[in-house]
C-alpha positions as CSV (number, residue, x, y, z in Angstrom):
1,X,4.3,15.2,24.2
2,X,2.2,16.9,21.6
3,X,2.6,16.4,18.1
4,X,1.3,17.9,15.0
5,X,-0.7,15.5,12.5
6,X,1.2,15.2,9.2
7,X,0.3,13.4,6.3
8,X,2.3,10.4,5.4
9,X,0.1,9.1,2.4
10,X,-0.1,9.1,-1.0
11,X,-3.5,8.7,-2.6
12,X,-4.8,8.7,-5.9
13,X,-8.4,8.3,-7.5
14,X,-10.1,7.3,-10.8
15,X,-13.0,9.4,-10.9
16,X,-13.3,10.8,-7.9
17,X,-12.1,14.1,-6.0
18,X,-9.8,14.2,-3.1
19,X,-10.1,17.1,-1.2
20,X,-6.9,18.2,0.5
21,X,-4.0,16.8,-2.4
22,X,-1.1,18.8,-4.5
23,X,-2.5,18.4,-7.7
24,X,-0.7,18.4,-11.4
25,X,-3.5,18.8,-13.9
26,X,-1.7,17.3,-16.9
27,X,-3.2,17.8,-20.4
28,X,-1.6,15.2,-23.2
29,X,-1.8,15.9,-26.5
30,X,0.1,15.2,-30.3
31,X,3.0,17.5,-30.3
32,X,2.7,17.8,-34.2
33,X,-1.8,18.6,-34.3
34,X,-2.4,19.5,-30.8
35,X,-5.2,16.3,-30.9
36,X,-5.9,14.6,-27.4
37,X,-4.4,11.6,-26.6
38,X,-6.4,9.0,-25.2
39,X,-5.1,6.1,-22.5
40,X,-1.3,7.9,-21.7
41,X,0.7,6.7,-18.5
42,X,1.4,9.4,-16.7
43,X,4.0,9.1,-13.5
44,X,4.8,11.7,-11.0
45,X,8.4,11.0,-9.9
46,X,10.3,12.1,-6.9
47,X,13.4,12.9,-7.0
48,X,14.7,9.8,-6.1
49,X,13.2,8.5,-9.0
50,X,9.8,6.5,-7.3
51,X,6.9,7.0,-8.8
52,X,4.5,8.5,-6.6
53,X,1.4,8.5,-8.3
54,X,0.3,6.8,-11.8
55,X,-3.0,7.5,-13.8
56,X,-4.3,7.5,-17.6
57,X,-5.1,9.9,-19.9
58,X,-9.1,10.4,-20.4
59,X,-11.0,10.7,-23.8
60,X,-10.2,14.4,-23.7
61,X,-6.2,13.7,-22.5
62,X,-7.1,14.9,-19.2
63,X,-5.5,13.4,-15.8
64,X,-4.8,14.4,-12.3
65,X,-1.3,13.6,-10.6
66,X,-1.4,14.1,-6.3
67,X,1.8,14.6,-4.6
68,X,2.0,13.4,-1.5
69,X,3.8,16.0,0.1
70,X,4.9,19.4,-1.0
71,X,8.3,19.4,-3.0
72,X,10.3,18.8,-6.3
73,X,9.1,16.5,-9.3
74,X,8.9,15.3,-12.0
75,X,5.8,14.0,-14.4
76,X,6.9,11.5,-17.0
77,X,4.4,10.2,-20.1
78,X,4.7,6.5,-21.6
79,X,2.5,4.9,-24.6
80,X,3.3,2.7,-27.0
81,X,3.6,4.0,-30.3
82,X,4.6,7.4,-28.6
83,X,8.2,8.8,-27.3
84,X,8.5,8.8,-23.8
85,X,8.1,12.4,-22.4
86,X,9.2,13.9,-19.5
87,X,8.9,17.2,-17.7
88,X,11.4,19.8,-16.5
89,X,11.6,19.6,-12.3
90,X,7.9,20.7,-11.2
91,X,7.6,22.7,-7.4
92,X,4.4,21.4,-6.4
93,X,3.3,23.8,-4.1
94,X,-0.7,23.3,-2.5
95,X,-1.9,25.4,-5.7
96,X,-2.6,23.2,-8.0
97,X,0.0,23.4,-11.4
98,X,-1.4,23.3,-15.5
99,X,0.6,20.8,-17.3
100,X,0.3,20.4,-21.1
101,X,2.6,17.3,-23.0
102,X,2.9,17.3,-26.3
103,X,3.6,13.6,-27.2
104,X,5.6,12.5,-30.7
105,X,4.6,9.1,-32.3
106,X,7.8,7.3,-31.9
107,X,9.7,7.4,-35.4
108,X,11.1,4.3,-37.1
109,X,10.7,1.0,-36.3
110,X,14.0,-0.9,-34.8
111,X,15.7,-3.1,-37.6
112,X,15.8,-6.5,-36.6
113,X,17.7,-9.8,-37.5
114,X,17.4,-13.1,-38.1
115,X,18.0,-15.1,-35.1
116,X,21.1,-16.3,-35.8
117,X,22.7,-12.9,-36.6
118,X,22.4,-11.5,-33.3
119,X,24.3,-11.6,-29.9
120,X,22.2,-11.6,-26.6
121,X,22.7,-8.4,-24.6
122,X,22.5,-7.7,-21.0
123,X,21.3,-4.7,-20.3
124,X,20.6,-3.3,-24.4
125,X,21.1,0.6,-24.8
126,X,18.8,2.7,-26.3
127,X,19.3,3.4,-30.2
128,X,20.3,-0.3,-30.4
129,X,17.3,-3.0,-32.1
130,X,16.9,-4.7,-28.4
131,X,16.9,-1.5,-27.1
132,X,14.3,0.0,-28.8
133,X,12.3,-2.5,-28.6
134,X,12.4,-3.2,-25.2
135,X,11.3,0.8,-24.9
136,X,8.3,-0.4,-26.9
137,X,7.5,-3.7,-24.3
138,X,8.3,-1.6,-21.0
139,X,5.6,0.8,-22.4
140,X,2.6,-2.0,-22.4
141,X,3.9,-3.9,-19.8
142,X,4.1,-1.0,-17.0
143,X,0.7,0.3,-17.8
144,X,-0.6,-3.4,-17.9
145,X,1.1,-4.0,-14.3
146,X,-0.4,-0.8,-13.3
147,X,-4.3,-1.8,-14.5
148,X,-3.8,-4.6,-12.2
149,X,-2.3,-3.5,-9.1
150,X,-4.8,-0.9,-9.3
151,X,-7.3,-2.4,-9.7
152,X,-8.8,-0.1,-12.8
153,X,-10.7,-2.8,-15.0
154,X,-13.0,-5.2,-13.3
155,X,-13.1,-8.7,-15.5
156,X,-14.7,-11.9,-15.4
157,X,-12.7,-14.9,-16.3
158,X,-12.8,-18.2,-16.7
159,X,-10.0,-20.9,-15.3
160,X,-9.3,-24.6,-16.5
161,X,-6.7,-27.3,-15.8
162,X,-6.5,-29.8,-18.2
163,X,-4.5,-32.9,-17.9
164,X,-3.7,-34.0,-21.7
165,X,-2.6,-36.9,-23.3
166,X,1.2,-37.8,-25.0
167,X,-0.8,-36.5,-28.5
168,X,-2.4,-33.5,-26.6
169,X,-5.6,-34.5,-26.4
170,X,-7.7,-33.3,-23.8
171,X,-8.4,-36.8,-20.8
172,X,-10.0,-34.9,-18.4
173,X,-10.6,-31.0,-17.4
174,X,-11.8,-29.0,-14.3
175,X,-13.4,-25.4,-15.0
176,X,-14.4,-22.5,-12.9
177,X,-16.0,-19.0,-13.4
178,X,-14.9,-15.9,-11.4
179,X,-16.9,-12.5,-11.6
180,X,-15.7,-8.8,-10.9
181,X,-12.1,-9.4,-10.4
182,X,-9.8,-6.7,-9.7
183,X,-6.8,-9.2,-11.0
184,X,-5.9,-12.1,-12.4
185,X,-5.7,-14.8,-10.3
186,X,-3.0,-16.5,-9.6
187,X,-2.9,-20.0,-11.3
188,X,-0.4,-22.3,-11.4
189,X,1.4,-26.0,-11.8
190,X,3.0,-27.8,-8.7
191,X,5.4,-30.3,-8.7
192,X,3.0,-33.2,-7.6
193,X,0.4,-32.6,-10.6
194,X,4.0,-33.6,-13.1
195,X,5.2,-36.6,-10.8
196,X,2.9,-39.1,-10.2
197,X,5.6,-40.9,-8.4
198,X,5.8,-37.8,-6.0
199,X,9.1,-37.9,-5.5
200,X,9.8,-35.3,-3.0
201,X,13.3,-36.1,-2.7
202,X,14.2,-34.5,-5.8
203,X,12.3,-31.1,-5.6
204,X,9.9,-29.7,-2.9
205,X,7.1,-27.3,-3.7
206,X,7.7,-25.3,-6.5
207,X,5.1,-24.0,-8.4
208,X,5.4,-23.1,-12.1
209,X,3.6,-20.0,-13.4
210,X,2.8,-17.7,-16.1
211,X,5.0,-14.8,-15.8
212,X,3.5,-10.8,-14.6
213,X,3.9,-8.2,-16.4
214,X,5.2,-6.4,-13.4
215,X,7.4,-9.2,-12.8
216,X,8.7,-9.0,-16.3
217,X,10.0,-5.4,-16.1
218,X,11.0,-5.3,-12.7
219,X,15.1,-4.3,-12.1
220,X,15.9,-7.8,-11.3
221,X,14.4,-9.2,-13.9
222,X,15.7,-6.9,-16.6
223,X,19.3,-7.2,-14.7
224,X,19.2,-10.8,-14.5
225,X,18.6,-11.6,-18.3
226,X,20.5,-10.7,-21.6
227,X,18.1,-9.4,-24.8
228,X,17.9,-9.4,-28.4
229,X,15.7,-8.8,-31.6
230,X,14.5,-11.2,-33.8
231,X,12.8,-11.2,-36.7
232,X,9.4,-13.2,-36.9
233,X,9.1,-16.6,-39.0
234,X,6.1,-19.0,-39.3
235,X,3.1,-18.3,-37.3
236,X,5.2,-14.9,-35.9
237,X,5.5,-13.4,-39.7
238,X,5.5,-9.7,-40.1
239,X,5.9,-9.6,-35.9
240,X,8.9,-8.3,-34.3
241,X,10.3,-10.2,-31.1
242,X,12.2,-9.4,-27.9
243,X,14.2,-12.6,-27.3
244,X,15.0,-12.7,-23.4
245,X,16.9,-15.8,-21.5
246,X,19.2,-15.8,-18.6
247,X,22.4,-14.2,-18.2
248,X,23.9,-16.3,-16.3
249,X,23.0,-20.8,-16.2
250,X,22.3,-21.4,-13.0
251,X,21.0,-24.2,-10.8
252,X,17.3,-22.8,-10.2
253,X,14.6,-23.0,-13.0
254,X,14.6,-19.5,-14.8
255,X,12.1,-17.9,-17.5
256,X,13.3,-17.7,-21.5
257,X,10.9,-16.5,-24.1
258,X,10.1,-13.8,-26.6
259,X,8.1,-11.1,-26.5
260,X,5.9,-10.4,-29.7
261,X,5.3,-6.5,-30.7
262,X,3.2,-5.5,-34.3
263,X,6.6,-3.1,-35.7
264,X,3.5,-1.3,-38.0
265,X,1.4,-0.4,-34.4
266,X,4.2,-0.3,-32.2
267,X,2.1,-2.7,-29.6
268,X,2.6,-5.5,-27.7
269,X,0.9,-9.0,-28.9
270,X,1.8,-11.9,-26.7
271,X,4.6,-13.5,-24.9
272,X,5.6,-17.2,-25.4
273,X,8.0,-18.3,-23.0
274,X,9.7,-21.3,-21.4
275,X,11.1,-22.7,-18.2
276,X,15.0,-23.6,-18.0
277,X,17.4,-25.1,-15.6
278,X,14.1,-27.6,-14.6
279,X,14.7,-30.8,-12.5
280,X,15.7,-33.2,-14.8
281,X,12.8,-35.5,-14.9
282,X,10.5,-32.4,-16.0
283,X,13.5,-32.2,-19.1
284,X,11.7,-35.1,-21.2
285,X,10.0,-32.9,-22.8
286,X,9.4,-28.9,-23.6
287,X,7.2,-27.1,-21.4
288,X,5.9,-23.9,-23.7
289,X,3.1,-21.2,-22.1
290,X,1.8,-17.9,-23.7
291,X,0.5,-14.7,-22.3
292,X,-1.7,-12.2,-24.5
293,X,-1.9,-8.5,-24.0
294,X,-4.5,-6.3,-25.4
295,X,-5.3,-2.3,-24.5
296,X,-8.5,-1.3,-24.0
297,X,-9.7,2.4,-25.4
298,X,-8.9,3.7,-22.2
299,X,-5.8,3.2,-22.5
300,X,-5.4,0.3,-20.1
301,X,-4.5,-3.2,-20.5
302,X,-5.8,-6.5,-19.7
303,X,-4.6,-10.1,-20.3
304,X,-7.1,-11.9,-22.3
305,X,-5.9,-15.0,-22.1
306,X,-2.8,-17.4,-21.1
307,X,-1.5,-20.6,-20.6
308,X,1.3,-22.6,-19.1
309,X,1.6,-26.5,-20.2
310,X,4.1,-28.9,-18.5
311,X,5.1,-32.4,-19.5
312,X,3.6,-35.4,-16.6
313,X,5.7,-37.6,-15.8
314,X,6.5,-41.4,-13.9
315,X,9.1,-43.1,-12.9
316,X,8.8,-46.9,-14.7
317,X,11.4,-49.9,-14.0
318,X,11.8,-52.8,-16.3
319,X,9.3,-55.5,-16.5
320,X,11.8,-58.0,-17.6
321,X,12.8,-60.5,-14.8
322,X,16.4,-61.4,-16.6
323,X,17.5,-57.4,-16.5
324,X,18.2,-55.4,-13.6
325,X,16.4,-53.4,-12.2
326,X,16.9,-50.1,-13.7
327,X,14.3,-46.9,-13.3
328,X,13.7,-44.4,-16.0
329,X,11.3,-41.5,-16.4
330,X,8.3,-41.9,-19.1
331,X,6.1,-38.8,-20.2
332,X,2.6,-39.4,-19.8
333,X,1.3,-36.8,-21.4
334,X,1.1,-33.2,-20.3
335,X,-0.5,-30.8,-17.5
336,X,-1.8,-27.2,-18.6
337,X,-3.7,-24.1,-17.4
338,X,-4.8,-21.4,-17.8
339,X,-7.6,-19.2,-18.6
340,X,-9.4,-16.2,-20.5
341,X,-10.7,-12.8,-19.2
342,X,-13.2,-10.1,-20.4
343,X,-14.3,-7.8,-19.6
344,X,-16.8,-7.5,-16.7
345,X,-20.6,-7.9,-17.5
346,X,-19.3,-9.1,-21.0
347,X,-20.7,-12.6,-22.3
348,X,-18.7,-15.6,-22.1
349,X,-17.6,-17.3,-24.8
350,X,-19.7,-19.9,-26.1
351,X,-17.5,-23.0,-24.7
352,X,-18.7,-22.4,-21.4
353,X,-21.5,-20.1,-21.4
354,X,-23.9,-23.2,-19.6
355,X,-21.2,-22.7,-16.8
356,X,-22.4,-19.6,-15.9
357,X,-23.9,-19.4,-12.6
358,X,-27.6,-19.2,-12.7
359,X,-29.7,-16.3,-12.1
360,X,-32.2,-16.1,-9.2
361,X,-35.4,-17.0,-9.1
362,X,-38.5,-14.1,-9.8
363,X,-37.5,-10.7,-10.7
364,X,-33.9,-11.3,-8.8
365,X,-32.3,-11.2,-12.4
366,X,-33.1,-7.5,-12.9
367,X,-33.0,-6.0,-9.3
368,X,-29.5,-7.3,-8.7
369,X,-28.1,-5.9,-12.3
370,X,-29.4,-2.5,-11.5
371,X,-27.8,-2.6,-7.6
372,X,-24.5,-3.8,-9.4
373,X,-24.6,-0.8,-12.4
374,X,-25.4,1.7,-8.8
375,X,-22.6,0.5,-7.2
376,X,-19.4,2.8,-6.7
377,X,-16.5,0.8,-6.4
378,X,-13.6,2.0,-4.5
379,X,-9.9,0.5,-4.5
380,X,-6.7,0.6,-3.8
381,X,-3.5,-1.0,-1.1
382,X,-2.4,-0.1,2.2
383,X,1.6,-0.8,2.1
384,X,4.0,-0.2,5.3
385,X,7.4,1.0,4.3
386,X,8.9,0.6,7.4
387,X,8.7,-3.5,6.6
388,X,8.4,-3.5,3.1
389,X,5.6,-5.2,3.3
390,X,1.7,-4.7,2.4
391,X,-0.3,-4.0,5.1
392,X,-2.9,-7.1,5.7
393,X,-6.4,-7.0,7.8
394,X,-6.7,-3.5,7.6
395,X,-10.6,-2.5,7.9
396,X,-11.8,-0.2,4.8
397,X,-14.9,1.6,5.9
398,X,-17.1,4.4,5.2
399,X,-17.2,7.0,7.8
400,X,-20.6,5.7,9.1
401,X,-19.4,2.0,8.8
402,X,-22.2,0.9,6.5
403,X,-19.7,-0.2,3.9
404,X,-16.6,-1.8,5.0
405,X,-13.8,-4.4,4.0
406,X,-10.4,-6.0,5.0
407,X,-7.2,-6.1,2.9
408,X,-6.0,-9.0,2.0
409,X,-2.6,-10.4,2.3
410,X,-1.5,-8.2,-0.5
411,X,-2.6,-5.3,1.1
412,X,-5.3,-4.5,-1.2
413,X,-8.9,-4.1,-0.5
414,X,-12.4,-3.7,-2.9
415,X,-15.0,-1.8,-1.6
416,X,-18.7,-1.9,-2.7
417,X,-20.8,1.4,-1.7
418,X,-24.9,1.6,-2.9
419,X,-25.2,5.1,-5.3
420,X,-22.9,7.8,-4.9
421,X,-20.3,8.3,-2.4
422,X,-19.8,12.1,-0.8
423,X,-18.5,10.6,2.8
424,X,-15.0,9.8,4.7
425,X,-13.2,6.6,4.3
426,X,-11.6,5.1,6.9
427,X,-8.5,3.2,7.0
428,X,-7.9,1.2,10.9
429,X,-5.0,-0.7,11.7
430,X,-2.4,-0.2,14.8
431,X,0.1,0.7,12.7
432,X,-1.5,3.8,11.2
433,X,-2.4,4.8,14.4
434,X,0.8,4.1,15.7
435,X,2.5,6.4,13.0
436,X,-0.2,8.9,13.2
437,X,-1.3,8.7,9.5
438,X,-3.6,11.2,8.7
439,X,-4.6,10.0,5.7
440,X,-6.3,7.2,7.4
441,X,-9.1,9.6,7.1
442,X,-10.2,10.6,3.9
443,X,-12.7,12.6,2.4
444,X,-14.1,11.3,-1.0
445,X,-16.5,12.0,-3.6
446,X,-17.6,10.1,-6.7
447,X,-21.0,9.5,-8.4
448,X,-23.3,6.8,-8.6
449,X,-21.8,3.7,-10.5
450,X,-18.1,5.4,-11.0
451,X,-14.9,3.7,-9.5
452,X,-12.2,5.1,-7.8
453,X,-8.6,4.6,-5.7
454,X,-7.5,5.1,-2.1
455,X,-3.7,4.0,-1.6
456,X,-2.3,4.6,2.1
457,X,1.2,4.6,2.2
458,X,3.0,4.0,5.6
459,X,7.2,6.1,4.9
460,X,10.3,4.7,5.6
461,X,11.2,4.9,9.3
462,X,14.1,7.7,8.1
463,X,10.6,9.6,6.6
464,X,9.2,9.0,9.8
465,X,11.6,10.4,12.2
466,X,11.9,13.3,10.1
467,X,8.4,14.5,9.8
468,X,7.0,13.8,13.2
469,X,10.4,14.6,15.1
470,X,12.3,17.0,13.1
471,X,16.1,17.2,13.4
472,X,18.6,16.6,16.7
473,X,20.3,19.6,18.3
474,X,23.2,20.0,16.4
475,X,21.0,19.8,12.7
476,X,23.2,16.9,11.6
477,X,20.3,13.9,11.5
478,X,16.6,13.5,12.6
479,X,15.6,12.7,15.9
480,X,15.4,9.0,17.2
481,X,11.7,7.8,18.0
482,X,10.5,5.1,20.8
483,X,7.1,3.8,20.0
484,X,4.4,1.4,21.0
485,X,1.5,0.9,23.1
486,X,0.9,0.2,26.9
487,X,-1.8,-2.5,27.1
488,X,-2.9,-4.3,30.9
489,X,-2.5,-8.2,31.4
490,X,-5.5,-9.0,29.2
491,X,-3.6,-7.2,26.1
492,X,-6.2,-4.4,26.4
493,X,-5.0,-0.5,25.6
494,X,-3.9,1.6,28.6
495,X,-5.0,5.2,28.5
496,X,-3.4,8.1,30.1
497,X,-0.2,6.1,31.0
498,X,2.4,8.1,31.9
499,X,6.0,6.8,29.4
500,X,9.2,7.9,30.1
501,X,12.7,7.1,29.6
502,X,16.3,8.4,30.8
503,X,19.9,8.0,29.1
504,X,23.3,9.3,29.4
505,X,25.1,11.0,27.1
506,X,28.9,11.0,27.2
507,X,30.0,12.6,23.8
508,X,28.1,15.6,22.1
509,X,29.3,17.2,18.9
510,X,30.7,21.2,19.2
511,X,31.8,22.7,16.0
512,X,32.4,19.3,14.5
513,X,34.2,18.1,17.3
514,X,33.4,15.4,19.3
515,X,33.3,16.7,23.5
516,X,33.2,14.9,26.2
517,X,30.3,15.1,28.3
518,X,28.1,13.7,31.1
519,X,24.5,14.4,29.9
520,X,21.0,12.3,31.4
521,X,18.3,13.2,29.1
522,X,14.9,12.2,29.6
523,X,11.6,12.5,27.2
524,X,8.2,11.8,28.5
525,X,4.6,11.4,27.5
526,X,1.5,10.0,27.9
527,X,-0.7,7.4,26.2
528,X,-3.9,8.3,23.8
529,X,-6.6,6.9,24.1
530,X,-6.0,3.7,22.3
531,X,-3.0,2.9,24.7
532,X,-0.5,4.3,22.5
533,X,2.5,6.4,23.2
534,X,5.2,8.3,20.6
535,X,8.3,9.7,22.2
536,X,11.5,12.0,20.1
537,X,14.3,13.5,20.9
538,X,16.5,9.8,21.2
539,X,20.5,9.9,20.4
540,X,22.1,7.4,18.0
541,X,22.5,3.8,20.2
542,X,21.1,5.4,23.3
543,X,20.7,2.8,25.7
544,X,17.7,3.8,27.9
545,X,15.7,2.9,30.6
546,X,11.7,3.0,29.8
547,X,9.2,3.3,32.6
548,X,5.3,3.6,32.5
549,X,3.9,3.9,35.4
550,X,-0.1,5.2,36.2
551,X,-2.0,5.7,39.5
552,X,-3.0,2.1,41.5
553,X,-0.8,0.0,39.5
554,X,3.0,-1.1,39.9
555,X,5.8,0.9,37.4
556,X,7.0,-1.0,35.0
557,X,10.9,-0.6,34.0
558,X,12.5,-1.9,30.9
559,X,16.1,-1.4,29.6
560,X,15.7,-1.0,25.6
561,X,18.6,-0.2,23.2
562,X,17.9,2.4,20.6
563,X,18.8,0.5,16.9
564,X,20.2,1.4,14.0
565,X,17.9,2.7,12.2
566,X,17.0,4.8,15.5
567,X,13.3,3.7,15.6
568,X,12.2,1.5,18.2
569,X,9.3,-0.5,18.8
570,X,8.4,-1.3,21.8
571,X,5.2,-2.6,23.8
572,X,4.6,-2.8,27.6
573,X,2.5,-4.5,29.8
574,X,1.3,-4.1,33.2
575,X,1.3,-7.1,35.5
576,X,3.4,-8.8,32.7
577,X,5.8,-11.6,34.2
């Protein structure tokens, strides 16, 4: 069976040119002067409403969306301070289409009231206070989710976990330095660090965190907890706040807090929250955390520092002989980290500047500053639809394989090339070969010292059956799909197998009528050369019998039941018991 090579990725790149893409090239600029707007989102939604492909606005308001695919969508422009804008449908054909948004500085400032004049609301509407400024929050905390995941500012930080005493004091702290980040990392309290007494009984591993940003304005998140404006007091005067808790009290500990926006810059300060619905020994006393936000002049934004402090806590029983023996919990003071970040190459602040890690020896100092400023940095994910899952371990390489890299369990992967980059990138993995993902194969270009993004995205099996089988025989759903790979005893890939399988059919549709029928189809095909096989043509809960069989070896025979979602994976293995 011979099929035609589709693409089934989307990519996108900062500073850098991808060859073969359907390209928007948006220009964003002030409705009202026609001036360039610096460090816009800008989204390029399907029309299912996914976003496809996110970048900023440059110091000129320039940006390039790619489609994945030829088709209908829509490009939609977020920034705080700024009315969200969207398109009219787009046809993005492979000529590339001239975009211009005009942007309108969001108008007046949502009233707010005091705290206790205000109901909590799940779910506010636009045009209400909590509505608008949740409008506001979303804006920052999107394109601060989206600086991460992509990986678009590189920062150093610098870690600590204190343990404090009951009057805060600091009794003894652990620090660490981290260089050229992608991320955050993620940092975090566990149970044993609160309970001396460890008692496991009560609660197993949980670890406490800081909340994301992505985390924060995720559906289940926003459908999970009620909102409402408040208006700042003490060391929050002249801010306006997003009050968020839980909908619902339930029996698992849930995030409450209030988000802190400047009304006369429409931006985003800091989040303090709290945990709720904690085991009751961690109840003794208030755990509190904070999480700062700050956009850069590019338009991106970073988290410059946060915290998340817990109370510690033992189980004492009476020391006096005549009472009984009763046990109660006693706070011992208090746990906390947390950290700062800058941005890469920065200085650290003063506190812990001698914990830098020493330069080299000789002329070291100099030679390795100018390989880092050469470097072109390359980033991006790998992320299989068909499990919902990022794709882990797969190998990131130039085309030479001078420069490569592995993903990590998150699917995403940096790599480091010396000078400019004008070569292919390749992505390897069984499943993208499996699937036969062009795009594992890219062609890139960026200069010396520039960064760019790579993201390979693996469709939906329902995707997947449409574009590399194409629709059954009566036009009324795609094709069902068997594949795998043939591998010997050893596990090693069996070339120029030959696969096929057989099924009856006993109904078949005739002018929307079902007919009875007694059909055998068969399909057939044989293994590339990295042992793999990709069959079409299967019926809805065929149940088929699968044989490979190739010169000097015995057939192997296998019944297999098509599933549900008429996609089946399958591996088989000569001289297999």
């Amino acid at each position: 069976m011979y099929l035609r090579p589709i693409i089934l990725a989307a990519a996108l790149i900062v500073a850098g040119t991808r060859l073969t893409a359907q390209e928007v090239l948006i220009e964003v600029v002030e409705s009202s002067n026609g001036k360039p707007i610096v460090g816009a989102n800008l989204s390029l939604v399907d029309e299912h409403g996914l976003n496809l492909s996110d970048s900023f606005s440059d110091q000129g308001g320039h940006t390039v969306l790619r489609a994945p695919t030829i088709g209908t969508y829509v490009v939609r422009a977020d920034k705080a301070g700024y009315d969200t804008w969207s398109s009219v449908v787009l046809h993005v054909t492979a000529k590339p289409i001239n975009l211009r948004v005009g942007m309108a500085p969001s108008r007046n400032p949502p009233q707010v009231v005091m705290r206790s004049e205000t109901a909590c609301v799940l779910a506010a509407p636009p045009g209400t206070p909590a509505g608008d400024l949740w409008a506001d929050a979303r804006k920052a905390l999107t394109a601060s989710a989206l600086t991460e995941a992509q990986g678009l500012v590189p920062i150093d930080v610098d870690l600590y976990e204190r343990a404090l005493d009951r009057n805060f004091a600091v009794a003894s702290e652990r620090t660490e330095q981290r260089q050229r980040l992608t991320r955050r990392p993620a940092t975090g309290i566990s149970w044993d660090q609160l309970d001396s007494t460890r008692r496991a009984a009560v609660i197993g591993g949980d670890v406490y965190r800081t909340p994301e940003p992505a985390t924060l304005v995720s559906d289940q998140f926003v459908k999970s907890h009620c909102f409402a404006a408040i208006r700042g007091y003490g060391p929050e005067t002249g801010l306006t706040g997003l009050e968020f808790k839980p909908a619902r009290v339930g029996s698992q500990p849930e995030i409450t807090g209030v988000l802190w926006l400047d009304p006369k810059a429409n931006a985003l300060r800091y989040l303090n929250f709290d945990y709720v619905n904690l085991p009751i020994p961690l109840r003794i006393a208030r755990t509190t955390g904070r999480v700062d936000f700050q956009q850069l002049p590019g338009g991106q934004w970073i988290v410059p520092r946060w915290y998340i402090r817990m109370p510690r806590v033992a189980q004492v029983r009476s020391a006096d002989l005549n009472s009984p023996s009763v046990a109660h919990d006693t706070l011992l003071g208090y746990q906390e980290v947390g950290g700062s970040a800058r941005l890469a190459g920065l200085a650290a602040p003063k506190p812990v500047v001698n914990a830098v890690t020493p330069a080299p020896p000789g002329n070291a100092p100099a030679e390795t500053a100018a390989t880092t400023a050469a470097q072109s940095i390359l980033t991006g994910v790998v992320f299989d639809s068909t499990t919902g899952t990022p794709l882990r371990e797969v190998q990131v390489s130039t085309g030479g394989g001078r420069f490569k890299t592995l993903t990590t369990p998150g699917g995403h992967y940096e790599l480091a090339i010396d000078g400019p980059l004008a070569d292919t990138i390749v992505f390897e993995h069984p499943r993208l070969r499996l699937f036969r993902v062009e795009d594992r194969i890219q062609t890139i270009s960026m200069p010396s010292g520039a960064r760019g993004q790579v993201s390979v995205l693996i469709p939906s099996y329902g995707t997947l059956r449409k574009r590399l089988c194409g629709q059954n025989e009566t036009g009324t759903e795609a094709q069902g799909i068997a594949v795998g790979y043939v591998k010997d005893a050893a596990g090693r890939p069996v070339s120029k197998a030959h696969v096929w399988a057989t099924w009856q059919i006993l109904w078949v549709e005739q002018n929307g009528r079902l007919v009875s029928t007694n059909q055998q189809r068969t399909v057939e095909t044989d293994t590339g050369s990295d042992g793999s096989y990709l069959m079409c043509g299967f019926t809805r809960g065929a149940q088929i019998t699968a044989k490979v069989g190739m010169a000097r070896r015995s057939t192997v025979q296998e019944r297999l039941l098509i599933p549900a979602n008429m996609v089946l994976e399958h591996d088989f293995h000569f001289g297999a018991r």
